[in-house]
N, C-alpha and C positions, 0 to 999 in steps of 0.2 A: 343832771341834765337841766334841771330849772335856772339853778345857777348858770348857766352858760347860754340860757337861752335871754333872761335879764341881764348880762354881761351883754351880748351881741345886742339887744335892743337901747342898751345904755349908748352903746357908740356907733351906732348905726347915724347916718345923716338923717336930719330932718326932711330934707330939700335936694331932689337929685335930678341934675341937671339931664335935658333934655338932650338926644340923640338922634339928629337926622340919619334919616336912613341913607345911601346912595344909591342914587339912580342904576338900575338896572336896565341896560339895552332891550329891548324887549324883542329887538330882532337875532337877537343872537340866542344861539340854539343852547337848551338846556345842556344839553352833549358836550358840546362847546365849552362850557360853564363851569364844569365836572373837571376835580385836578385829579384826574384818573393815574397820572404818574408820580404825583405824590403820594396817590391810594397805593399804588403797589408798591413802593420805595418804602412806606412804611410795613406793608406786611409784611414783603423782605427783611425788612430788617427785626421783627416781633420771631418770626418763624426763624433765622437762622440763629437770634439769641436762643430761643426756647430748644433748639435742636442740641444749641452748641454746650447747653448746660445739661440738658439729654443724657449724651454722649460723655460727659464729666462725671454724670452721677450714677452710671454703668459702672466705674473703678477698674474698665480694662484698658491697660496702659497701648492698646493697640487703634483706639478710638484716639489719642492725642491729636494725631496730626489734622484727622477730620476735627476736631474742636478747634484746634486751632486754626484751621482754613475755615470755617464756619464764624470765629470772632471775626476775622480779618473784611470776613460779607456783612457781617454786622456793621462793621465801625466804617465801610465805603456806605453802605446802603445808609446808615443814620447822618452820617455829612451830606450824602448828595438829596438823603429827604429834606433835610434841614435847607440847601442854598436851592431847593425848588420851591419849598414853602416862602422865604422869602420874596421869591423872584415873584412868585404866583399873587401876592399882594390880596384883594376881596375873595377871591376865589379861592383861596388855600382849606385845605382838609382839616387842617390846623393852623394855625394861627400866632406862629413863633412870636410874635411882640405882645400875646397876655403873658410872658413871663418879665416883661418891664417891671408888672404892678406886682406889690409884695403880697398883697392878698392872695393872689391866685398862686404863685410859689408856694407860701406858705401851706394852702390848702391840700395843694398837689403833694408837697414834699407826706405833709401828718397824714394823709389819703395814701401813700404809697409803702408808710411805716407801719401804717394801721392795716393795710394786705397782708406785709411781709411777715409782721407778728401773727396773723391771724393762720397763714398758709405754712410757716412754721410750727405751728402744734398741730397743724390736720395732718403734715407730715412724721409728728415726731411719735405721734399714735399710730402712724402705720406700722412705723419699724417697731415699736414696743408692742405688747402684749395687745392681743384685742380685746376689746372695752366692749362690743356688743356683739350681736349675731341675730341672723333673722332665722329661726324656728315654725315650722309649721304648726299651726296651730289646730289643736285634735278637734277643738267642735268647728269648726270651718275652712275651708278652701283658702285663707288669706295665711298670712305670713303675720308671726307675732315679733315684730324688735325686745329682745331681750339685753339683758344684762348678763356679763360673764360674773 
């Protein structure tokens, strides 16, 4: 970790160029402001992936066709989040053009292999043997985490 932290202060700029802010209407309503339809285009699309892989990992061949009409909400809902975030320009919930700059790809991509690795062993200890247990504990009222 130190190494990487003298790594990143090695190549970090000296000198970072300043950023006007843009002017914000100040009569126009906070409400207004809010890309409330990109807010739900993306939840749409978080909830019918997370259903659709749900429903995958039940292993009843009778759940398919809901997965597969659940991808098919997935990939309408993640296009039309995508050409609303565009359209939506300062005001987007996200921000489709930080994927221009490779830093933040780069961050995004090692951030989303670093979940997948991480949520894969929390998973893969479920299906195997359990590694702990909470036991009551004889001199008190609390719960002691044990070892199997």
């Amino acid at each position: 970790m130190i190494l990487a932290s003298v790594l990143v202060a090695w190549r970090l700029p000296r000198q970072t160029r300043k950023v006007e802010k843009p002017m914000v209407n100040p009569e126009q309503s906070l409400l207004v402001r809010l890309d409330l339809l990109g807010a739900a285009l993306l939840a749409s699309t978080i909830v019918s992936f997370l259903l659709a892989l749900n429903i995958l990992g039940a292993a009843q061949s009778s759940g398919l066709p809901w997965a597969i009409g659940l991808g098919l909400v997935t990939l309408i809902s993640g296009i039309s989040f995508a050409a609303v975030e565009n359209r939506c320009g300062e005001n987007a919930i996200y921000p489709l053009r930080l994927f221009k700059y490779r830093e933040v790809l780069t961050t995004y991509t090692m951030a989303g292999f670093q979940y997948s690795a991480q949520y894969s062993v929390s998973r893969a200890s479920c299906f195997g043997e359990t590694i702990m247990v909470l036991k009551p504990c004889s001199y008190s009222s609390r719960f002691l985490l044990t070892f199997k």
